[in-house]
C-alpha positions in Angstrom: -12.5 56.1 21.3 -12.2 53.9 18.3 -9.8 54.5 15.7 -10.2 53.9 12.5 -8.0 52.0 10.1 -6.6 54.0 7.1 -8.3 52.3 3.9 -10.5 50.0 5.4 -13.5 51.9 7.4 -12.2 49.6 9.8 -12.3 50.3 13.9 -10.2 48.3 16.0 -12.9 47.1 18.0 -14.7 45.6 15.0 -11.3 44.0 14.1 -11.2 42.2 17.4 -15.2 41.2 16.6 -13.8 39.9 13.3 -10.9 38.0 14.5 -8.6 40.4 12.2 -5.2 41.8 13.4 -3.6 44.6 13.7 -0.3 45.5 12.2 0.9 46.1 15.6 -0.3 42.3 17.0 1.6 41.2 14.1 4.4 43.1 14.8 4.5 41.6 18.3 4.1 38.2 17.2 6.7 38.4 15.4 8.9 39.1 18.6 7.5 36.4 20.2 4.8 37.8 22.4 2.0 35.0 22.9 4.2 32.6 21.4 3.7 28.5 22.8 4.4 25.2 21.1 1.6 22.9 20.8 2.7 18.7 20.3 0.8 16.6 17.7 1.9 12.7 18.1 4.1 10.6 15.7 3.6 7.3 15.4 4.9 3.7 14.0 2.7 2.3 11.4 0.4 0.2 11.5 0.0 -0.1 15.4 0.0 3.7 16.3 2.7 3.3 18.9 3.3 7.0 20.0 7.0 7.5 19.0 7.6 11.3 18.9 5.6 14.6 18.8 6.2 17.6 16.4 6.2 20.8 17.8 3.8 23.4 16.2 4.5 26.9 16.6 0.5 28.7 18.4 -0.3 32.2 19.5 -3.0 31.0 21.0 -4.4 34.2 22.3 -4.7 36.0 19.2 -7.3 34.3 16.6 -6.1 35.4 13.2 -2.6 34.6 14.1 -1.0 31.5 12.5 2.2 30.3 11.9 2.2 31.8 7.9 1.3 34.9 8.1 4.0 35.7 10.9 6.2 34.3 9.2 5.7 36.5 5.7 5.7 39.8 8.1 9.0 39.0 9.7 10.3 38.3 6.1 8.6 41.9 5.4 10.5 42.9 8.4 13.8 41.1 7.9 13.2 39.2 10.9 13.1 35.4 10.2 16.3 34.1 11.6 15.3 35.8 15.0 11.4 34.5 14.9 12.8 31.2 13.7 15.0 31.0 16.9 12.2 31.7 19.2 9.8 29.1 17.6 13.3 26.5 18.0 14.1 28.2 21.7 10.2 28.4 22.5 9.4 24.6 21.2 12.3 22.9 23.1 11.7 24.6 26.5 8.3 23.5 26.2 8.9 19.9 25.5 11.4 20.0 28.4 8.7 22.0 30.8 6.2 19.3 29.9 8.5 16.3 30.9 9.7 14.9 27.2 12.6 12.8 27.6 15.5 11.6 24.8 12.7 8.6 24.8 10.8 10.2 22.1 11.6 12.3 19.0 10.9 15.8 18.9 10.5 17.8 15.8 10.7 21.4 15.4 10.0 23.2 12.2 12.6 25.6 10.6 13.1 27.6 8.1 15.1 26.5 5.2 17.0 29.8 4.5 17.1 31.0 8.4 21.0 31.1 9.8 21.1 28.0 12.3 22.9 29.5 15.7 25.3 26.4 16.6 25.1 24.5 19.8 27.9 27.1 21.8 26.2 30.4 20.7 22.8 29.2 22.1 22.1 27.4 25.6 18.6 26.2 25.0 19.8 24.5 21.7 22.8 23.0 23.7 20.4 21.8 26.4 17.7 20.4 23.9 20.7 18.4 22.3 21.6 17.0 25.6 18.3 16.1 26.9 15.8 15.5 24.2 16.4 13.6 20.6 15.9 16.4 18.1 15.2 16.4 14.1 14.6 19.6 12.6 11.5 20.0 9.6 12.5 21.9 7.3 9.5 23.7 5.7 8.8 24.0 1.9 8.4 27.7 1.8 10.8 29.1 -0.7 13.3 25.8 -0.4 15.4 26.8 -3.4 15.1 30.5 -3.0 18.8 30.8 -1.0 20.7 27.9 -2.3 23.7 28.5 -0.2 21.6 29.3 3.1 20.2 26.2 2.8 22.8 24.5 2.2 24.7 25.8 5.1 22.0 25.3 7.7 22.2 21.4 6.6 25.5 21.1 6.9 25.3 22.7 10.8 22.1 20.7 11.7 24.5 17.7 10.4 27.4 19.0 12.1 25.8 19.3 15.8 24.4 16.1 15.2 21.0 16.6 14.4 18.3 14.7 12.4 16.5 16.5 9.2 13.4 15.9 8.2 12.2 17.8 4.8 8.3 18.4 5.2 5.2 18.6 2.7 7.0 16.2 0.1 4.9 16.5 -2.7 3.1 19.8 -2.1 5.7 22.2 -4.3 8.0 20.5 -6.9 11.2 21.9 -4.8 10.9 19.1 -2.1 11.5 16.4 -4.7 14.3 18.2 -6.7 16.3 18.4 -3.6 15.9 14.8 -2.1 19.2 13.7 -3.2 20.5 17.5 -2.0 19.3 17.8 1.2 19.2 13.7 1.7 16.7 14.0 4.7 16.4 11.5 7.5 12.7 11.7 7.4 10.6 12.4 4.2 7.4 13.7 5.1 4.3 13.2 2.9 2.1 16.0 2.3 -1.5 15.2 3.2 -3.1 15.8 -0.4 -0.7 12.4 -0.8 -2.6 9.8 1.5 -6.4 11.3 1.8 -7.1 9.8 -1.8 -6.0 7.9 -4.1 -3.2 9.5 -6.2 -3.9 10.8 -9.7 -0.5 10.6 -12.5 1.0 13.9 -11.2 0.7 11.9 -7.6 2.0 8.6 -8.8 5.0 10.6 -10.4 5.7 12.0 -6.6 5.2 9.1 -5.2 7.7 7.1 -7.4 10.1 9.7 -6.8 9.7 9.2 -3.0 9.9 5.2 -3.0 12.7 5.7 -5.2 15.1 8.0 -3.2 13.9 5.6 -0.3 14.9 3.0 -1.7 18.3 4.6 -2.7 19.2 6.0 0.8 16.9 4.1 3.4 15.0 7.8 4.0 12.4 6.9 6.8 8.9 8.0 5.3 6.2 9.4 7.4 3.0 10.4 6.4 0.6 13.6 7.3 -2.7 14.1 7.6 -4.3 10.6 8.3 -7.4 10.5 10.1 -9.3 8.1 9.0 -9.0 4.2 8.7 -9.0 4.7 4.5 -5.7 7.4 5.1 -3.9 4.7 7.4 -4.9 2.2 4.5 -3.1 4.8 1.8 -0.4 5.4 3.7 0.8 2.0 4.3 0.2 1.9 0.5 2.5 4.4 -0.4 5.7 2.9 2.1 5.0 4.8 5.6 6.1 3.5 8.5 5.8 6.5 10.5 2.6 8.8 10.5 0.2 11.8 12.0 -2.9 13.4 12.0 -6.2 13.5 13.7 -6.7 9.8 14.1 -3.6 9.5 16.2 -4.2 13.3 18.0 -4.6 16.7 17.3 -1.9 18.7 18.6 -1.8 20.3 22.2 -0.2 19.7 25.5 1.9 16.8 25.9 0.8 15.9 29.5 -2.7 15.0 27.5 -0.7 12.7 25.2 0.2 8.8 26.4 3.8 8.1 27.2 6.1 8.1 23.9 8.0 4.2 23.0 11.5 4.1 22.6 12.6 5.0 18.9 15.8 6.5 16.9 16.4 7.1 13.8 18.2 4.5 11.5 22.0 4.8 10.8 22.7 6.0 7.9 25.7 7.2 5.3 25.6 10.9 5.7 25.6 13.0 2.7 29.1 14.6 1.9 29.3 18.3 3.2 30.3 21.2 1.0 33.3 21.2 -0.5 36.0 23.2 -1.6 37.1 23.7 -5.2 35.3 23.0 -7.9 33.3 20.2 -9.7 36.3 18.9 -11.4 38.2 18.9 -8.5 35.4 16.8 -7.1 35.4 13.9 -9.7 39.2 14.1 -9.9 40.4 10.6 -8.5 37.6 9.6 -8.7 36.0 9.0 -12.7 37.9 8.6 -15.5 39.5 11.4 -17.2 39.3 11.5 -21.0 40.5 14.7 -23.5 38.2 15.8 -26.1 37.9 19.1 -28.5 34.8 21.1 -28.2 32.6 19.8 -30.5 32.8 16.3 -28.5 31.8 18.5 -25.4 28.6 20.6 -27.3 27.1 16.9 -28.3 27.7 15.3 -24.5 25.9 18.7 -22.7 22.7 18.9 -25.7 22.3 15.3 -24.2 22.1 16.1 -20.8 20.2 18.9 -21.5 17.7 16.7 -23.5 17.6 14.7 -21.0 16.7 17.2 -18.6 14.0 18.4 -20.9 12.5 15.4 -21.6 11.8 14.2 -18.1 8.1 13.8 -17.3 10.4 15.3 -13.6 12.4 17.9 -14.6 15.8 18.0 -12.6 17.4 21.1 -11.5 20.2 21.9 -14.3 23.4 23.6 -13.4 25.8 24.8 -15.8 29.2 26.2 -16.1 30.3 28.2 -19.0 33.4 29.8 -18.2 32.0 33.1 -19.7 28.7 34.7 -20.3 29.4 34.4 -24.4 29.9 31.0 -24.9 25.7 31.5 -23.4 24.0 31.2 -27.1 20.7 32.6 -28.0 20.4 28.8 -28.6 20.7 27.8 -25.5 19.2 30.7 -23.7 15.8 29.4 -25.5 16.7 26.4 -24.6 17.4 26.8 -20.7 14.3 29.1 -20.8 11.5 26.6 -21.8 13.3 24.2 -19.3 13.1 26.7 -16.4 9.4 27.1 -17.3 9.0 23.3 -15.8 11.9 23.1 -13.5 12.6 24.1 -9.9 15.7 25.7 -10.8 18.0 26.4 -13.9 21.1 28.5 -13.2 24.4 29.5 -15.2 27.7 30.1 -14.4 30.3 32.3 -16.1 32.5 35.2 -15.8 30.1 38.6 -16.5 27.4 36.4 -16.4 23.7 38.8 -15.9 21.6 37.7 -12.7 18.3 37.0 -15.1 18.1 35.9 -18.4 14.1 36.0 -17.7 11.7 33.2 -17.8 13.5 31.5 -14.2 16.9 31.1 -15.6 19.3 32.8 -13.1 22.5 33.9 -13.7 25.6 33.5 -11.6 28.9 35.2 -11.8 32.0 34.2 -11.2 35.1 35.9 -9.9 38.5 35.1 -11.8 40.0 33.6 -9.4 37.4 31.2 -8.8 38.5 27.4 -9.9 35.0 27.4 -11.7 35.8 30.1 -14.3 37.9 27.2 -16.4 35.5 25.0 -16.0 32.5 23.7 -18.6 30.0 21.5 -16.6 26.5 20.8 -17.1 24.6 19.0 -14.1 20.9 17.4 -14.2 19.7 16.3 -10.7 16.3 15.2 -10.5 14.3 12.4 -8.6 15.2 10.4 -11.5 17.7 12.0 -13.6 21.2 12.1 -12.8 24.0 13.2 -15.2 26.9 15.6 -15.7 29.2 16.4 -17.7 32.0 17.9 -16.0 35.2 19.4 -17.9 38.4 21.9 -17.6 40.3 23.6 -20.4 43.6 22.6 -20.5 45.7 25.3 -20.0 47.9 25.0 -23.1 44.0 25.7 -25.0 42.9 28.4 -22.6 45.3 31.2 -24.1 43.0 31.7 -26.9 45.5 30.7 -29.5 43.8 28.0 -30.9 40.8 27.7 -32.8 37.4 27.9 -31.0 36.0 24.5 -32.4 40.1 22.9 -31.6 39.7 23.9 -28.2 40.5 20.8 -26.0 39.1 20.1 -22.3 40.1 16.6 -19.8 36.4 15.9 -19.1 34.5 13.6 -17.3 30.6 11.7 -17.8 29.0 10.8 -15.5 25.6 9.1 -14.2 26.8 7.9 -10.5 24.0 9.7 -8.4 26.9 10.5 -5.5 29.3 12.5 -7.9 26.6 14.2 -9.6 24.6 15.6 -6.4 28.5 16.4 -4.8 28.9 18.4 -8.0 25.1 19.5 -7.7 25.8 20.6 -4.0 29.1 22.3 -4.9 27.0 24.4 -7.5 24.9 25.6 -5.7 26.6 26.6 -2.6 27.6 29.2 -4.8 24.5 30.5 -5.7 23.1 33.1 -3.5 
């Protein structure tokens, strides 16, 4: 007997006609059941030299199933660290089923805020590391949504030796914010980049891209060419690596030809979290200068003009010491920025979570270094700045005079200090 679906006058039967699922298929899916890895080609450009295949997570026998929507129900479901496992656990025992050898690069999707299980808590990871050359994608859903999670993951992929590739570059403003960040071994284009010719927002993405390229030595690869005008674009827009339909569609690897030998280039690996605090960080290393508090209000208004004037806006991070020295000022300030930005976060003691408008507040403990700390931080594809300052403690026992309040401060524009600062930020950010 059919039944019928509360709210929809659906049966189940014409479901199945329909190619609809039922909360109970996606329930499944979302432990795994029907899940396989299908293998698309990567080549080098412009010859099409297979190099590598990414892995693409199918349930083939369930139309209506795609990668997506299982992936917002085990969110629903608090699931996503253990359906991102499977699609890692499921994709490398594929690859090593189908013959793939450390000859070619793999690449597996992940999640950006998922916990990464190291190499000793999980033998198909350990195995895959041995046998096959991994790089992990990680995916622009909600990049900037868990700030420390993400940050975290990096540092273990990094840590067990893995390459990172940050996919859909130019598809949500996140990717490009956190370039310098994440500081990917692979940049991956976004398709709606190479099938036409790009348009200003484009050209502004593009730049971005060429420019942290050009900075760090970022391979770039390019999606979704299948035609002889996309392959043209691409080599336009600095690929060397690419994908889509003209080189393969994804499926079995046994009905791609045999992968060349390729690796990925050396390169300086971005600094891992660090303890302490910004100043800490720039200690040693920048000049130190003492100023009184006015000098401090007119160096952060020019970073945060800075920040708003950007045809990219940066992320900005900021440091207050306490949720009053937060002005209504600045509030309106931060809030028309966070309207344009892909994040905009302060600091402080009794700080709120949400000042509205994107702005998101952080609170501090104490104890923590940051609470005598004023810094300001602007990291963008091409914005990098910070003003980074602690109270001396002779000033900090509120005997003097607001305005004669006097910090040792540092300013800064070298792109390394100011994403280590950056990256110290916002591991604390939940």
């Amino acid at each position: 007997m059919a039944v019928e679906v509360r709210g929809t006058g659906a049966t189940a039967s014409s479901r199945r006609r329909r190619g609809q699922v039922s909360p109970g298929q996606m329930d499944a899916a979302v432990r795994g059941v029907g899940l396989s890895s299908a293998f698309q080609p990567i080549v080098a450009l412009p010859d099409g030299a297979v190099v590598g295949f990414e892995a693409l997570a199918r349930w083939p026998e369930s139309t209506g199933l795609g990668p997506q929507a299982v992936f917002a129900r085990a969110a629903a479901l608090n699931r996503v660290d253990e359906l991102d496992r499977l699609c890692v656990d499921t994709a490398i025992t594929g690859a090593l089923a189908q013959g793939l050898t450390r000859n070619a690069l793999l690449c597996i999707n992940c999640e950006p805020s998922s916990t990464m299980v190291g190499l000793a808590q999980n033998a198909v990871l350990k195995r895959g590391h041995t046998e096959l050359q991994l790089m992990f994608e990680l995916t622009e859903r909600s990049l900037l949504a868990h700030p420390r999670a993400l940050l975290a993951k990096v540092d273990t992929l990094r840590g067990d030796g893995f390459g990172i590739a940050l996919d859909d570059v130019g598809a949500h403003p996140d990717s490009l914010a956190l370039l310098d960040v994440i500081a990917p071994d692979v940049v991956k284009l976004d398709m709606g980049l190479v099938q036409s010719q790009p348009d200003d927002a484009q050209a502004r993405t593009l730049s971005a891209v060429l420019a942290h390229h050009e900075r760090s030595g970022a391979v770039i690869l390019a999606e979704g060419i299948e035609t002889d005008d996309h392959l043209e674009q691409a080599l336009a827009v600095g690929a060397t690596l690419g994908q889509g339909y003209k080189f393969g569609r994804p499926g079995a690897l046994s009905h791609n030809p045999r992968a060349v030998g390729w690796s990925l280039p050396t390169r300086t690996p971005r600094p891992g979290l660090a303890s302490g605090s910004p100043f800490d960080l720039v200690r040693g290393r920048a000049t130190i200068r003492t100023g009184r508090k006015q000098t401090l209000t007119a160096f952060s208004r020019h970073i945060e003009s800075q920040a708003h004037d950007s045809a990219d806006p940066p992320i900005l991070l900021t440091a207050l010491q306490h949720a009053k020295h937060f002005t209504e000022r600045t509030r309106h300030a931060y809030r028309e920025l966070a309207a344009r930005s892909s994040m905009v976060a302060v600091f402080g003691a009794d700080m709120p979570a949400d000042f509205g408008s994107g702005v998101r507040g952080i609170a501090l403990q104490p104890d923590d270094a940051l609470a005598k700390e004023w810094s300001v931080v602007a990291l963008g594809p091409h914005t990098a700045a910070a003003l980074i300052a602690r109270e001396r403690d002779e000033d900090a026992d509120g005997n003097r005079r607001d305005e004669d309040r006097r910090f040792d401060f540092v300013i800064t524009y070298d792109r390394a200090i100011v994403t280590a600062a950056a990256c110290n930020l916002l591991a604390r950010v939940p």
